[in-house]
N, C-alpha and C positions, 0 to 999 in steps of 0.2 A: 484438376484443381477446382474446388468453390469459388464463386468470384464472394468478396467481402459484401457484397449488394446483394446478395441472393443467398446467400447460408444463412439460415435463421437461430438461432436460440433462445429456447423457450416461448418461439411462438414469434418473437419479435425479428424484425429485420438487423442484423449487427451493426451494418451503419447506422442505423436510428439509435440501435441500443449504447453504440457508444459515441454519441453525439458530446459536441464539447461543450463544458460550459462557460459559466462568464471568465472574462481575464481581470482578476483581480477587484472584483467589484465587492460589496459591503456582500455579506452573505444575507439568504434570505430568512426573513427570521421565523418563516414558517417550516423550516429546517432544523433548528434549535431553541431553547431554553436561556432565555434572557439571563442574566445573573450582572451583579452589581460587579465593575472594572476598575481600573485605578484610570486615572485622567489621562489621557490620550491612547490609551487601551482600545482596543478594538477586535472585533469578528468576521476575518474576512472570507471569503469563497475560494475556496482549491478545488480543482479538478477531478483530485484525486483523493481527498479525502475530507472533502464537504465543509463545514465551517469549522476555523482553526483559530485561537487568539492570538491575536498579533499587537506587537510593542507600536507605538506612537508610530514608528517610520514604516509599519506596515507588515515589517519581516516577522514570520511565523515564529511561535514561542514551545520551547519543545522543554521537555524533562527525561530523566534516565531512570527510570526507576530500577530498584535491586530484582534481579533475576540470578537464578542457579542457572548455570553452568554446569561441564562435569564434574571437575573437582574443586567446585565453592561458589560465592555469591559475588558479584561485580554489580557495578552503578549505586546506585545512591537511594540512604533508609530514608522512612521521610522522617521530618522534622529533625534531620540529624545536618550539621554543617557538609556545603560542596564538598567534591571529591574534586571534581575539575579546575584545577591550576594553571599558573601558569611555567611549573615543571615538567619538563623534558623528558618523558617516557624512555630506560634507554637496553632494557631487557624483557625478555618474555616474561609473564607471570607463572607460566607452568600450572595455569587451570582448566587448560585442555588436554587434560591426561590422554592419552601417555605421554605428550611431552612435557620434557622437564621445564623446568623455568631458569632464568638464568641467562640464555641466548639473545644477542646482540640483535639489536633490530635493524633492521634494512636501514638506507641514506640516512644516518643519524646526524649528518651536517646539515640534514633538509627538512629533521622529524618538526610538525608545528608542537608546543606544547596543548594543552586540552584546549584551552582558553581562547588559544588562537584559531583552532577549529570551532570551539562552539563558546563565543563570546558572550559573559554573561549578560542576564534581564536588570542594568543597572538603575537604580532604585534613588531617585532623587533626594537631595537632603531634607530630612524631615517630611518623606513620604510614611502614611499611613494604609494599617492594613485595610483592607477594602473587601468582603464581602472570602472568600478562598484564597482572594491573595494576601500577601502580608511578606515583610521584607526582613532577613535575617542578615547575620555579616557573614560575608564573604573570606574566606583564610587570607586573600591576598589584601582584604582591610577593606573592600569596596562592601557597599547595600545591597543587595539581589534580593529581586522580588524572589517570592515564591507563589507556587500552585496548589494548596490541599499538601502544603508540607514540603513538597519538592522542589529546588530549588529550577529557577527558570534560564535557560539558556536561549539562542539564536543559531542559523549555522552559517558559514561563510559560503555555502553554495546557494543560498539562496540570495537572486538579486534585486525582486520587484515584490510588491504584495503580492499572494497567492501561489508563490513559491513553498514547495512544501520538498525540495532538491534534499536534504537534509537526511531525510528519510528514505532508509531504504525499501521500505514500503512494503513488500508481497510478505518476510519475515515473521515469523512470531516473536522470537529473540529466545535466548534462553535453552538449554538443553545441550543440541551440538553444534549450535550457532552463536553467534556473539551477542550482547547485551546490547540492544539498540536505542537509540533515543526517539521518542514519539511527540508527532506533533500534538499539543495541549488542544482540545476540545471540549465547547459545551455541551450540555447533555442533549442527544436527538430531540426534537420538539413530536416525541406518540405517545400515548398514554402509559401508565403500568402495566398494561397486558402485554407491550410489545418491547422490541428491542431492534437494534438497527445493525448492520456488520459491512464492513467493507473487505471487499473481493474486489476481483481482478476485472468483475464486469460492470462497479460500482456500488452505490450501497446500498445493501440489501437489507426489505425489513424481514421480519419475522417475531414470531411470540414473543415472549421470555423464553421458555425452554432453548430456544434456537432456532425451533424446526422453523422454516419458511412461507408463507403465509400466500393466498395465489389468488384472483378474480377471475369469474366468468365471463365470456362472452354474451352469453345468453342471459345474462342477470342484467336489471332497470339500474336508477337509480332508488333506491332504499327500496329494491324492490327483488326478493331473491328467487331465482324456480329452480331452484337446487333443490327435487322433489326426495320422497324416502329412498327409492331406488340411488341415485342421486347422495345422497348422503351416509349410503354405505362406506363412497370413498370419499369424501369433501364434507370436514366437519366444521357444520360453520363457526367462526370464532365468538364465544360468548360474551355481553355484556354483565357485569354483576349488577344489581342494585343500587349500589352507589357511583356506580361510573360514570362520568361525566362527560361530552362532547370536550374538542380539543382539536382547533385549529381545524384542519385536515378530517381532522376523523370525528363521525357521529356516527348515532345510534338510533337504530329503527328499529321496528317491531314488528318480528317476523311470524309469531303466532303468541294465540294466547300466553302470557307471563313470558316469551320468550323475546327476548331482545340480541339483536348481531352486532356487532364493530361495522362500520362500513367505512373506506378512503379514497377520498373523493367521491362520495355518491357511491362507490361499489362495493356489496356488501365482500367479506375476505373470510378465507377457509383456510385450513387445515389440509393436508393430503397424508392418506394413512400408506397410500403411498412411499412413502420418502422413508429412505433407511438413514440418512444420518441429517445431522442440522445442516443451516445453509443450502437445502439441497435445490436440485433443478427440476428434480425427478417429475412433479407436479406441473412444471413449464414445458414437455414434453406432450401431454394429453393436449389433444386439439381442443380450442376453446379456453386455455388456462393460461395462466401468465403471472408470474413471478409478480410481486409488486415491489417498485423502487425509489428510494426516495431519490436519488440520484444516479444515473448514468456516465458512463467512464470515457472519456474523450476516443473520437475515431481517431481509431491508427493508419497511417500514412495512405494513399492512394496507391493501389497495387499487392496491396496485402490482402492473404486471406485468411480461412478459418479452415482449418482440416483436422476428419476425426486420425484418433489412433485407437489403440486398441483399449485403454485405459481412457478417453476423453475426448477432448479437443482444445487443439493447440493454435497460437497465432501462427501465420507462416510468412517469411520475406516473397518478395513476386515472383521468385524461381521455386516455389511452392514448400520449400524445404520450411523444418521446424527451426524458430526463433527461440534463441537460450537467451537468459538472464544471466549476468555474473553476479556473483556476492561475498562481498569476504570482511570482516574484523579482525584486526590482527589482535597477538592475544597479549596486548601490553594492559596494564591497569586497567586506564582509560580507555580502553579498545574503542581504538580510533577507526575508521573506517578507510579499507583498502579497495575498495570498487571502483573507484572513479581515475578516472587518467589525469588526475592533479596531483594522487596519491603513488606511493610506491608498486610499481609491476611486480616485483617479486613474486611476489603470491601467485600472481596470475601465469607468471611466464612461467614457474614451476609446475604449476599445475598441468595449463593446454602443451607444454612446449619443453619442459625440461629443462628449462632456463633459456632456450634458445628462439629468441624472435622468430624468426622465419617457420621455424617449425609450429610456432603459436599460431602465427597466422594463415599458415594454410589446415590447423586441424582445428579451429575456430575461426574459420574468415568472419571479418569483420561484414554489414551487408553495406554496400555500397547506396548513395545515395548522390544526386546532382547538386550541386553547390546551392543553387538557387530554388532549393525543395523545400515548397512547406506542407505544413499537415494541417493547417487551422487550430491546433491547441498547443500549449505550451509544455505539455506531456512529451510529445515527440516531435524532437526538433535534429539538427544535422548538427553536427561536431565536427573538425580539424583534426586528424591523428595522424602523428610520424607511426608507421606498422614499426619500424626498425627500435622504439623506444615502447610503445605502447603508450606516451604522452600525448597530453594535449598540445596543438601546432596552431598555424596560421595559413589561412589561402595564401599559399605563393610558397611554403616554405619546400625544400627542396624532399621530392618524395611525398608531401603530406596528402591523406584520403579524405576525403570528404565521407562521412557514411552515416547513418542511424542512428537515434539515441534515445532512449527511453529514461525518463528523469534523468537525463544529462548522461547519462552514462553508457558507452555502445553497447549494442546487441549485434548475436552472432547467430549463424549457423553453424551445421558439423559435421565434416568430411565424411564420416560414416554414415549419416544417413543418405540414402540413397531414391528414396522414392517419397512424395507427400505422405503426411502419415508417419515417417519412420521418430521418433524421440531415444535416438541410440546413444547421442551427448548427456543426458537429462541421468542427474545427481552423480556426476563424474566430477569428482576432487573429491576434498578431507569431508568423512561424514558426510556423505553421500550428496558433497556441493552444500552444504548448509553451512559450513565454517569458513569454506575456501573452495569455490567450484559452481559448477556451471546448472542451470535448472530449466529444465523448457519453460517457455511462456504460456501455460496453462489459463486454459479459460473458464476448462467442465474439468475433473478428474474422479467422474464418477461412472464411469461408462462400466468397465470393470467391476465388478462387486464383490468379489470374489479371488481378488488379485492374480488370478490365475495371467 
């Protein structure tokens, strides 16, 4: 096993790289793109997914946008009235073909209606629109603000600023997964040439196209020796004529009529390297290093980093691979079934057949000390009765203490058997994207070739 202090990626050390950041503090605004709010609006710092708008009391403000599905479109058009009520979901939709719609939803004496899971952005009397936002009516006769057309919501998992619980985060939404709702953000604070993306190691910048963008060791400040030889593979990223410095990033002049992007003082390249966006593949050459505008909170003390044969995965301290659970169920409002506040159905069918016991010995829960912390608000320890798969209380009779990644446990899987093994990873409906388990992925490009 890697100790998590000595397995590197991309050159960097993993505790460093996923160091934590602030709790709850005003984001920094050399992060983002200022934009005009409504009065007591604000921008505050997540862990996990950098600066997020938040309502007056601090809680994160999220929207649904319309995504396809397999068979049609769920969430919400813009400038079109809420979808989210406060009506009681009480049959499938039947837009996860092949199955049918029609089917009675699990604890429906316990289902919340939408409204109650994601409370709307209520919009004060005789508030005005402000800059993106602007406030429409609500079906239920309330004010809601909106975002660029979308109407604004809050989520009931989130308890403090800088909670972003809400979100199930690693997802794309859309295809063989459910239609998720995303935290609302201001534009990254880099020029037009670049773009910013959030991964599982933080966020990542890179061009526009995608591809991912890297600094040398061996380069000054505005000062490049990325010679020809040298820029076979590493092309430095151009300035155009009208470009403009911008916070973070300026522009030096690397030869005649040639000008580079440089952040923070280090001018940034290209790797012709790298077969798909996002990639690492560039953080791999000794000397080189991703560039980030943020890094992803460390995971608990005792964990490591191990390859597989496709990547590398987070691992519990018994070196095994760490799964994520994920599930929407497929009512309307596909509410979200992940969390142990929500219905187990899903889950118990999936790892266990409907049967507890058998769930949790082929997905153990990872155990964790009551009194365990991790330094970030990412991963913190949860209460679970194993015999419900519900949330519990220190003292209740049976209850675990164990791991939680944005509140919700993480698991290992009986089958794998040695560090390295990912043999649970995309087991359940559509390969774990709809309803089912997904390793904790960190790289997944090791593979090229999927062999």
């Amino acid at each position: 096993m890697r100790s998590l202090t000595r397995c590197t990626v991309n050159g960097f050390a993993l505790a460093g790289l996923m160091m934590s950041a602030a709790h709850a503090a005003p984001a920094d605004p050399r992060h983002y793109k200022s934009e005009p709010m409504p009065p007591g609006f604000q921008v505050v710092a997540t862990e996990l997914e950098g600066p997020v708008f938040a309502d007056p009391a601090g809680k994160t403000l999220y929207t649904w946008p319309l995504n396809k599905i397999r068979n049609g479109d769920i969430g919400e058009a813009k400038n079109k009235p809420s979808l989210c009520t406060d009506a009681v979901m009480k049959v499938t939709s039947g837009f996860m073909s092949p199955y049918p719609g029609g089917f009675e939803l699990p604890e429906l004496d316990k289902r919340p209606s939408c409204v109650q899971e994601w409370p709307i952005a209520i919009a004060p009397e005789g508030a005005k629109a402000v800059g993106k936002f602007a406030v429409a009516d609500h079906p239920d006769g309330a004010k809601q603000w909106t975002y660029d057309g979308y109407p604004l919501y809050t989520s009931v998992r989130d308890k403090q600023a800088g909670d972003v619980l809400g979100s199930a985060g690693r997802q794309t939404g859309g295809g063989d997964g459910g239609v998720y709702r995303r935290p609302v953000a201001p534009k990254p604070a880099v020029p037009p040439a670049f773009s910013v993306h959030t991964v599982q190691l933080g966020r990542l910048i890179a061009v526009t196209t995608g591809y991912s963008i890297y600094t040398s060791d061996r380069d000054g400040v505005h000062k490049s020796n990325c010679d020809a030889l040298c820029q076979k593979s590493w092309k430095p990223v151009p300035a155009g004529q009208l470009a403009q410095p911008e916070g973070d990033w300026t522009i030096f002049q690397r030869g005649p009529g040639l000008k580079q992007w440089a952040y923070k003082g280090k001018p940034v390249y290209t790797f012709s390297g790298d077969e798909k966006e996002r990639s690492y593949q560039g953080g791999d050459e000794a000397g080189w290093h991703n560039v980030w505008m943020q890094r992803a909170p460390q995971a608990p003390e005792g964990f490591s980093v191990q390859d597989t044969h496709t990547g590398q995965v987070l691992a519990a301290p018994n070196g095994k691979t760490i799964y994520l659970y994920s599930c929407t169920d497929d009512a309307l409002d596909q509410l979200l079934c992940d969390h142990p506040g929500a219905p187990q159905a899903y889950r118990l069918a999936i790892c266990g057949g409907g049967d507890p016991a058998r769930c949790v010995k082929t997905f153990p829960y990872i155990p964790a000390q009551a009194n365990a912390k991790s330094g970030s608000r990412a991963w913190t320890v949860v209460w679970i009765d194993p015999a419900s798969g519900r949330e519990a209380k220190a003292g209740d009779a049976g209850a675990q203490s164990v791991w939680a990644f944005r509140d919700r446990p993480v698991y290992t899987f009986a089958g794998d058997k040695a560090p390295g093994d990912v043999e649970g990873d995309a087991w359940g409906e559509f390969n774990g994207r709809k309803n089912g388990f997904k390793a904790f992925w960190l790289r997944d490009d090791f593979d090229r070739n999927g062999e």
